[in-house]
C-alpha positions in Angstrom: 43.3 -39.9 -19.7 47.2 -39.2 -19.0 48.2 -42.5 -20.2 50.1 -41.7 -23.6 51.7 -38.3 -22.5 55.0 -38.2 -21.1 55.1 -37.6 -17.3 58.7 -35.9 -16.2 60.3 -36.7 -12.5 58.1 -38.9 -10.3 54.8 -39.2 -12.1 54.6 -42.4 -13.0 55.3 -43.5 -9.2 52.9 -40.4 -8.2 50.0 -42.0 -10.3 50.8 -45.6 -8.7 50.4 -44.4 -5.4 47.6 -42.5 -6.0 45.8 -45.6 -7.6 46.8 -47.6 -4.4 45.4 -45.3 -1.9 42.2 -45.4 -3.6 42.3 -49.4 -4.1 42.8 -49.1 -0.2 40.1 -47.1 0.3 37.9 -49.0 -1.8 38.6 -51.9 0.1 38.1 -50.5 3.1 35.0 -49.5 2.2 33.6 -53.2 0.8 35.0 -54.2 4.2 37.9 -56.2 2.6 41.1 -57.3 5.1 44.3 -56.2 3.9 47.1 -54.3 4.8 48.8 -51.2 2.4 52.5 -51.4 2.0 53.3 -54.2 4.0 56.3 -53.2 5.7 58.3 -56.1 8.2 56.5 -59.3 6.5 60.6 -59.6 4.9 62.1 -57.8 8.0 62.7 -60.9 10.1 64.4 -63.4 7.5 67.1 -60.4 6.7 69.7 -59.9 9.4 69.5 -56.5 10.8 72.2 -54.2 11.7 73.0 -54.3 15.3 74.5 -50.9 15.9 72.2 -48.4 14.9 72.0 -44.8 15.9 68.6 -43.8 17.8 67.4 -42.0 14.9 68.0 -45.3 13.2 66.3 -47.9 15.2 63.0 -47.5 14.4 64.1 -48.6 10.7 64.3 -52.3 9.7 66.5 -53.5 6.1 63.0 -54.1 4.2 64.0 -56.1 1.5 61.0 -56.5 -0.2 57.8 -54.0 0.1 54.6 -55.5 -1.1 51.6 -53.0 -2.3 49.0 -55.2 -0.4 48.5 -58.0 1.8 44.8 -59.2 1.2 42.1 -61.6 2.9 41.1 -64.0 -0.3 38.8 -66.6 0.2 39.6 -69.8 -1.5 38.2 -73.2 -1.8 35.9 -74.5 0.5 35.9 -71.0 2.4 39.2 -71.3 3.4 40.5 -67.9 4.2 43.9 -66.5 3.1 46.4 -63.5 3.3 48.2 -63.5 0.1 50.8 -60.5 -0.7 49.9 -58.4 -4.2 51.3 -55.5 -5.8 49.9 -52.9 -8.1 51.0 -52.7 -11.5 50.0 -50.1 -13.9 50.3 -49.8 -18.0 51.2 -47.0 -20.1 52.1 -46.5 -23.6 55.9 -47.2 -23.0 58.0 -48.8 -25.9 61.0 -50.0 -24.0 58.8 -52.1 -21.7 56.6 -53.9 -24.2 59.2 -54.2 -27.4 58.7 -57.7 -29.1 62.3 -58.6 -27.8 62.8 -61.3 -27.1 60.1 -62.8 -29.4 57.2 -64.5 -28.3 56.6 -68.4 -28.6 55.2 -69.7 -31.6 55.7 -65.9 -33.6 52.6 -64.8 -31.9 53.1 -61.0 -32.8 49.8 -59.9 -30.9 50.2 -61.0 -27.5 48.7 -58.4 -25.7 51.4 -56.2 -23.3 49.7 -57.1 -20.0 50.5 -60.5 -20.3 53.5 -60.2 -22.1 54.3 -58.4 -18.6 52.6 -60.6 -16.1 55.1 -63.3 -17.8 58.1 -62.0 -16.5 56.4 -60.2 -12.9 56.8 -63.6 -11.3 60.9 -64.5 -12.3 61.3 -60.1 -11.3 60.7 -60.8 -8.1 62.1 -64.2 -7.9 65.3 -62.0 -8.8 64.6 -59.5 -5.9 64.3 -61.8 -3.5 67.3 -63.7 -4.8 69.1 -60.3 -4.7 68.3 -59.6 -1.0 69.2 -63.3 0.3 72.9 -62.6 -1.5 73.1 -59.1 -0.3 72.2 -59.3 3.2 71.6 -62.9 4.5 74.5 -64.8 3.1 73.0 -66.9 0.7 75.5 -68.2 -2.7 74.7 -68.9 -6.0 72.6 -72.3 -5.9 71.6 -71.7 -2.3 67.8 -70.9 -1.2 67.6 -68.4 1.4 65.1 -67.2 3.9 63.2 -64.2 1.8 63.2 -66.8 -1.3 61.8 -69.4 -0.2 59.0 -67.9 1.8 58.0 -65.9 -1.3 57.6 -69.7 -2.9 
């Protein structure tokens, strides 16, 4: 396995992708709805440029990319589309230091949840981020690509 050697350039985001592409095809496969790299699901809430060289046009502002939109079934058999994103782990001390310190000086939380803690508030941020940047939005203000990611 290649997780505990160092990988120079773009090998970490290589090895994402790569790991996606197969998810996809396994999914495919089991005959599971979803879309890969859902691109415009944010396009719409962010205003757009309006003069835009031809080359240009074909590109929306994005603001948020998800790895997957998926089909889940939930209660009852009600079905679903609910956005997901791929998230790898490797042996990387600057992501899973013991700073700040967990709750309750529980030193062996384990580092996937440790991260899945703080995956939810990153894209909160995002989002945040893209409602400032391009729709207007101030401090204290929800805008459009916030709250539909509620």
């Amino acid at each position: 396995s290649d997780v505990c050697f160092f990988r120079s350039g773009d090998g970490w985001r290589t090895r994402h992708d790569t790991i996606k592409v197969e998810l996809s095809n396994l999914s495919g496969w089991a005959g599971v709805p979803f879309q890969c790299e859902v691109f415009n699901h944010f396009a719409p809430l962010i205003p757009q440029p309006q003069e835009l060289s031809r080359m240009e046009r074909g590109r929306k502002r994005q603001g948020l990319v998800p790895d997957f939109l998926l089909e889940v079934t939930k209660e009852r058999g009600m079905k679903q589309m609910e956005l997901a994103e791929l998230k790898t782990i490797s042996c990387c001390p600057s992501r899973y230091n013991m700073s700040p310190p967990l709750p309750n000086n529980r030193p062996f939380t384990r580092a996937v949840d440790r991260r899945a803690r703080v995956l939810t508030e990153d894209y909160h941020k995002k989002a945040v981020r893209v409602d400032r940047t391009y729709g207007g939005a101030v401090e204290g203000e929800v805008g459009r690509v916030q709250s539909m990611g509620r």
